[in-house]
C-alpha positions, 0 to 999 in steps of 0.5 A, a space after each residue: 675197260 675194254 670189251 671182251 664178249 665171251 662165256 664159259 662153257 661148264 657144268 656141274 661136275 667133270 664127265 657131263 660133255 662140255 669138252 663135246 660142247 667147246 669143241 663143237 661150239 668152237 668149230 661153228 662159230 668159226 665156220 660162220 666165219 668168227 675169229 673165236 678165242 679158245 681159253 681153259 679155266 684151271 690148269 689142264 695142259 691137253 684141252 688147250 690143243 683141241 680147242 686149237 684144232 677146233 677153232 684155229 687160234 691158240 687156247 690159253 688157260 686162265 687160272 685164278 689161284 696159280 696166276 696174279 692180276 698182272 698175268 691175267 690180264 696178260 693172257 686175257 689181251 690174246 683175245 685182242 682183235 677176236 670176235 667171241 671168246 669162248 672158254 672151257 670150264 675144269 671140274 665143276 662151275 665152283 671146284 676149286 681149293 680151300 685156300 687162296 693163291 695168287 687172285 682167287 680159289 681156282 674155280 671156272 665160276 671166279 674167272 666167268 665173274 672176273 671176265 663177265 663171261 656169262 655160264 652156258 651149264 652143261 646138264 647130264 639129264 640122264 636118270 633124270 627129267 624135272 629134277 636136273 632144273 633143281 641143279 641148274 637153279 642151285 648153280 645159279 643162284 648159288 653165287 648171283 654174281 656170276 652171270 649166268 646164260 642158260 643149260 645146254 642139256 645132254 644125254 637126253 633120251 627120248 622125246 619124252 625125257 626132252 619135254 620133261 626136262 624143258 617143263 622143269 628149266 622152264 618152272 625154274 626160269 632157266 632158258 634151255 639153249 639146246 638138248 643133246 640126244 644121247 650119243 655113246 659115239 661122240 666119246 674122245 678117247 682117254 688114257 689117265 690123265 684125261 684125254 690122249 692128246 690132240 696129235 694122237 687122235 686118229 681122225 681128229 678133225 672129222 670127230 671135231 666136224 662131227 662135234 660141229 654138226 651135232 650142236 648145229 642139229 641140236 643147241 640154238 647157237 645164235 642165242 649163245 652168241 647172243 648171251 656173249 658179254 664180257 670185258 677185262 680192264 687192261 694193265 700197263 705192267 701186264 706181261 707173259 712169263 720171261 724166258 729162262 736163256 735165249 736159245 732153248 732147246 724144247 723137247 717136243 713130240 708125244 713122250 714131251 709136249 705138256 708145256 702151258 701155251 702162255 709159257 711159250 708165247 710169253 718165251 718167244 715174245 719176249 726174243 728167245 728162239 725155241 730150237 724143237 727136237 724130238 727124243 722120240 725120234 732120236 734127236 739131239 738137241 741143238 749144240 747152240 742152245 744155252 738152255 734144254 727143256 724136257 717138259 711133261 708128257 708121257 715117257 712111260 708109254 714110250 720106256 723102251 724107244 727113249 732107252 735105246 735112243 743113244 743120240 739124243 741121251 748122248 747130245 743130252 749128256 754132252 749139253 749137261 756138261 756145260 750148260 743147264 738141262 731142266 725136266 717137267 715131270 715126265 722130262 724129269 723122269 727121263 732126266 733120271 736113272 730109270 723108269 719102270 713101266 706099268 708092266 714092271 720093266 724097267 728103262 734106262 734113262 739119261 741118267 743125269 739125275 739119280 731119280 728112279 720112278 715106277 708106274 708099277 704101282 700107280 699112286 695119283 698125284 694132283 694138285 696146285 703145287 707152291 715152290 720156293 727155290 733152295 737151288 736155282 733154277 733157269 731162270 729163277 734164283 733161289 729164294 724165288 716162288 713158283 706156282 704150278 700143277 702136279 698130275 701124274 700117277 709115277 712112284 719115286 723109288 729114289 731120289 737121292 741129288 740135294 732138293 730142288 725146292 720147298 713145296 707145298 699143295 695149295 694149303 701149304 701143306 709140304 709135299 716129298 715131290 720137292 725135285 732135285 738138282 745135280 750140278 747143271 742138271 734139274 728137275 721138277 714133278 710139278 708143271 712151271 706156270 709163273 713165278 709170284 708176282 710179289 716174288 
């Protein structure tokens, strides 16, 4: 066993503050002079690169229904040579799915156990005082194998509401590890799939300073440090992800950027060379590549740039002629005929796939997404299963090229986003986390 003193920064539900915690608990430990491991429970593609921001290493998601032991294990070691862990729960402390995948259900509560990370829960006391104790006891002792260090309450409104929230955690036998005042200005900015992104926040590092102060004015942050435990039990065949060719042309500005970190550091340990270009920018990608990846982001904030971008589609198609092209989700929507923004406007895109999406009439689409491959994929032959997330809110229109792959939600009920394939060209809606282990 080797030590790994951490905790788990979650809550109840989603819109309680920890984001406002993690990057403020990240950003002091680190000006006190630790070296503080950022990692995300679940599978969200944005946090990641706010806790980079905050604590100046790179965040890693942990996620107990897309990965199996030997890739948790794997990620868990980039802790290697930190002093605390501190890690960013999704949803609330136990949302997760019904069925399970690869090591678990999903939920922030089974990676706290697994770690030995004991919970700090972020308790929205507005519109109540006592009675938000009855919540934290529920969360608590709702499973007693997941350790548990204490409450941070939030959006407290007066001196009054504070020393009425305290008597009930104190009547609970619950330790308060700070009160936060309320503060309508702390809010990040959103559009709808959480957060903007770390690289278009206007002043990102005097909001993250601001964070940093705010909870060395009001949370006990020596206690937290304090309460920090934790180990992982190292494994021999602990690898990252293996890269799909050995040059990859990544297409990496703010319509492209939404690749899971592991995914890259596992490509690049592992020898390949990722060639960034920005479409955005009117980039070709690199003529030597063996390989171009579109990832997800935001192409639909960005229809009309992307269609008059004549360099990069023309390198794009030139590549495709010979060698394979792959879009995630957003990547793949430009891979496609068209795109039709919110305001029904429609784009021309790369065209190497017949795929046409609309955000015209928004239709959300979430979830863990299993894929078994009819048609290879860089990387990955037929037959082959992959675990990944889907999260967007665009309308297929038409997808005519031959399937992809099987896919199905995480109750193995199949899902029409099943992606598709025209000779060296590629797609997917979902976002590529790992091929099974048993695969």
């Amino acid at each position: 066993m080797t030590d790994m003193p951490g905790i788990m920064i979650s809550a109840p539900s989603s819109g309680t503050g920890k984001t406002t915690v993690m990057l403020g608990l990240l950003r002091a430990l680190a000006e006190d002079g630790l070296r503080v491991q950022p990692f995300k429970s679940g599978p969200d593609y944005i946090d990641p690169a706010f806790h980079h921001a905050a604590s100046g290493r790179a965040s890693f998601n942990l996620d107990s229904w897309a990965m199996g032991p030997d890739l948790l294990a794997a990620i868990s070691a980039e802790a290697t040579g930190a002093d605390i862990c501190v890690a960013e729960g999704s949803m609330g402390l136990y949302d997760g799915v019904a069925t399970r995948g690869q090591s678990g259900f999903g939920s922030s509560a089974e990676t706290a156990q697994r770690m030995g990370w004991p919970v700090v829960l972020v308790v929205d006391v507005s519109g109540q005082a006592q009675s938000a104790a009855a919540t934290a006891l529920g969360f608590q002792a709702y499973n007693p194998d997941v350790p548990f260090a204490g409450v941070i309450l939030n959006r407290c409104a007066s001196p009054r509401h504070e020393r009425l929230a305290r008597l009930g955690m104190e009547n609970a036998g619950l330790n308060v590890l700070g009160v936060l005042p309320r503060r309508g200005d702390l809010t990040l900015p959103e559009r709808h799939l959480g957060l903007i992104q770390a690289v278009e926040h206007p002043d990102l590092e005097a909001a993250i300073a601001g964070y940093a102060q705010f909870l060395r004015d009001h949370v006990d942050i020596a206690a937290i440090r304090a309460a920090a435990k934790g180990q992982i039990t190292p494994l021999d065949s602990a690898k990252l992800p293996t890269p799909p060719a050995q040059r990859i042309a990544l297409a990496r500005d703010a319509a492209f950027s939404f690749t899971y970190p592991h995914v890259l550091k596992g490509w690049r340990e592992a020898g390949a060379e990722i060639l960034p270009f920005s479409p955005l920018a009117d980039q070709a990608p690199d003529a030597s590549a063996d390989l171009v990846w579109l990832p997800g982001g935001y192409p639909e904030l960005h229809g009309g740039v992307l269609a008059s971008a004549t360099t990069f589609q023309t390198g794009l198609r030139k590549h495709a002629e010979t060698r394979p092209v792959h879009g995630e989700c957003g990547g793949y929507m430009a891979l496609g005929e068209a795109l039709i923004d919110k305001e029904g406007t429609r784009h021309q895109m790369a065209g190497l796939l017949g795929l046409v999406t609309s955000y015209e009439k928004r239709k959300f689409h979430l979830g863990y997404r299993r894929a078994v491959l009819t048609a290879p994929l860089p990387g990955y032959g037929p037959g082959v299963a992959l675990r990944g997330h889907e999260f967007h809110y665009s309308t297929i229109l038409e997808q005519p090229d031959a399937a992809l792959a099987d896919v199905a939600d995480a109750d193995g009920n199949s899902v029409p986003e099943t992606g598709s394939h025209r000779d060296h060209v590629s797609g997917t809606f979902f976002h590529f986390i790992t091929a099974e282990e048993n695969a």
